[in-house]
LOLUM-766055 format. One record per atom (N, C-alpha, C): residue in three letters; x, y, z. Coordinates in steps of 0.1 Angstrom, whole numbers, plus 2048, in hexadecimal, padded with zeros to 3 digits. Each point is the difference from the previous one (the first is absolute). Layout:
BEGIN
alaXYZ/...
This chain:
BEGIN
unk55D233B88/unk80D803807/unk8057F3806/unk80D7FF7FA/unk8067F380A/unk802806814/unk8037F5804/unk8037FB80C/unk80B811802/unk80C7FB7FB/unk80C80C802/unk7F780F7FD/unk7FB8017F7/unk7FA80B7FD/unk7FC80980E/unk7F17F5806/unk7FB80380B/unk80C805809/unk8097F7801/unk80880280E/unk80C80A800/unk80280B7F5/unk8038097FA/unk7FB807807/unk7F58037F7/unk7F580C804/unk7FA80280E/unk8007F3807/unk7FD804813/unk812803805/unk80C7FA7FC/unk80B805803/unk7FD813800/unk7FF8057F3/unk7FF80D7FC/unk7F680A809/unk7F57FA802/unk7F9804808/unk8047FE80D/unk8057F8806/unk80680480E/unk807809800/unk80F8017F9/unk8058097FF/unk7FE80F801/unk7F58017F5/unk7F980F7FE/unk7FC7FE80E/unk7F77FA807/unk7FD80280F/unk80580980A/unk80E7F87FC/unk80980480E/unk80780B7FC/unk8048067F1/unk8078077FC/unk7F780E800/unk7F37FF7F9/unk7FB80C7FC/unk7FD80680C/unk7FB7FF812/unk7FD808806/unk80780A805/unk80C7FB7FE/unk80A806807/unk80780B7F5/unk8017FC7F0/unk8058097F8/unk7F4810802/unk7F07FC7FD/unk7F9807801/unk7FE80B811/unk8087FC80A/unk800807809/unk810805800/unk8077FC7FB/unk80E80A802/unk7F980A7F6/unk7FB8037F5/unk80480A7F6/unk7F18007FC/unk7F5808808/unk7F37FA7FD/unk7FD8087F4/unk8058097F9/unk7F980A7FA/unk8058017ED/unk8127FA806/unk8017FB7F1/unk8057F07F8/unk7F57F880B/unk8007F37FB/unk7F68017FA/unk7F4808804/unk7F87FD7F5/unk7F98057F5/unk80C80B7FF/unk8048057F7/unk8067FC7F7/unk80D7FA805/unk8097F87F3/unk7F87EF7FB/unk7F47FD80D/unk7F97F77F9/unk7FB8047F0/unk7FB80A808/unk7F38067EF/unk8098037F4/unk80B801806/unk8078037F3/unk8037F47FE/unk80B7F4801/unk8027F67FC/unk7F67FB7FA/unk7F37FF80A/unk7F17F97F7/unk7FD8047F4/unk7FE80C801/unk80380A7F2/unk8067FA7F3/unk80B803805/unk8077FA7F4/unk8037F07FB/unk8007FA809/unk7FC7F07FD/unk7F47FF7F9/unk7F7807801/unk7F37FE7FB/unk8028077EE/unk80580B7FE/unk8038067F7/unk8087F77F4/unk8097F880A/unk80A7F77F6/unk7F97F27FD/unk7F57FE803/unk8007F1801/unk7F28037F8/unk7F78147FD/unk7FA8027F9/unk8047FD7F2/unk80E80A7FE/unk80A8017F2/unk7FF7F27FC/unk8087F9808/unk8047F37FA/unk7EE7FB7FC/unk7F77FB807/unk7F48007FA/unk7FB8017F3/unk80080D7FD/unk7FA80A7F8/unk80C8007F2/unk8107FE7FD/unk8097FE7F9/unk8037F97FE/unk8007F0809/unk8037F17F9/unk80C804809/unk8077F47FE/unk80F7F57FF/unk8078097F7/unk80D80B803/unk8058097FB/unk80D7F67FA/
Protein backbone atom coordinates (compact mmCIF):
# COMPACT_ATOMS: atom_id res chain seq x y z
CA UNK A 1 0.00 0.00 0.00
CA UNK A 2 1.20 3.44 -0.92
CA UNK A 3 1.71 6.29 1.57
CA UNK A 4 -2.03 7.94 0.51
CA UNK A 5 -3.50 4.56 0.83
CA UNK A 6 -2.37 4.39 4.59
CA UNK A 7 -3.56 7.81 5.24
CA UNK A 8 -7.05 7.07 3.80
CA UNK A 9 -7.63 4.26 5.78
CA UNK A 10 -6.53 5.92 9.41
CA UNK A 11 -8.65 9.15 8.00
CA UNK A 12 -11.71 6.45 7.65
CA UNK A 13 -11.08 4.96 10.85
CA UNK A 14 -11.16 8.10 12.77
CA UNK A 15 -14.21 8.92 11.35
CA UNK A 16 -15.95 5.55 12.04
CA UNK A 17 -14.57 6.46 15.72
CA UNK A 18 -16.36 9.40 16.24
CA UNK A 19 -19.40 8.62 14.13
CA UNK A 20 -20.31 4.95 15.03
CA UNK A 21 -20.82 5.52 18.98
CA UNK A 22 -23.18 7.85 18.75
CA UNK A 23 -25.23 6.29 15.58
CA UNK A 24 -25.24 2.95 17.70
CA UNK A 25 -26.73 4.64 20.85
CA UNK A 26 -29.50 6.83 19.20
CA UNK A 27 -31.12 3.71 17.54
CA UNK A 28 -29.48 0.74 19.48
CA UNK A 29 -31.63 -2.01 18.30
CA UNK A 30 -31.88 -1.25 14.53
CA UNK A 31 -28.38 -0.37 13.63
CA UNK A 32 -27.49 -3.49 14.09
CA UNK A 33 -29.76 -4.81 12.37
CA UNK A 34 -29.53 -2.85 9.23
CA UNK A 35 -25.77 -3.64 9.74
CA UNK A 36 -26.40 -7.50 9.22
CA UNK A 37 -28.43 -6.75 6.54
CA UNK A 38 -26.15 -4.42 4.54
CA UNK A 39 -23.21 -7.02 5.47
CA UNK A 40 -25.36 -9.57 4.13
CA UNK A 41 -25.84 -8.42 1.08
CA UNK A 42 -22.39 -6.93 0.19
CA UNK A 43 -21.12 -10.20 0.97
CA UNK A 44 -23.80 -12.01 -1.36
CA UNK A 45 -22.82 -9.56 -4.32
CA UNK A 46 -19.22 -9.60 -4.16
CA UNK A 47 -20.04 -13.63 -3.74
CA UNK A 48 -22.19 -13.46 -7.37
CA UNK A 49 -19.67 -11.41 -8.90
CA UNK A 50 -16.94 -14.07 -7.70
CA UNK A 51 -18.53 -17.18 -8.60
CA UNK A 52 -20.06 -15.42 -12.39
CA UNK A 53 -16.98 -13.51 -13.65
CA UNK A 54 -16.93 -9.85 -15.21
CA UNK A 55 -20.67 -9.73 -16.56
Amino acid sequence: METADWMSLIALAMVAVLVVPGALRRNRGTAVRNAAIWLGLIVALVWGYERFGPF
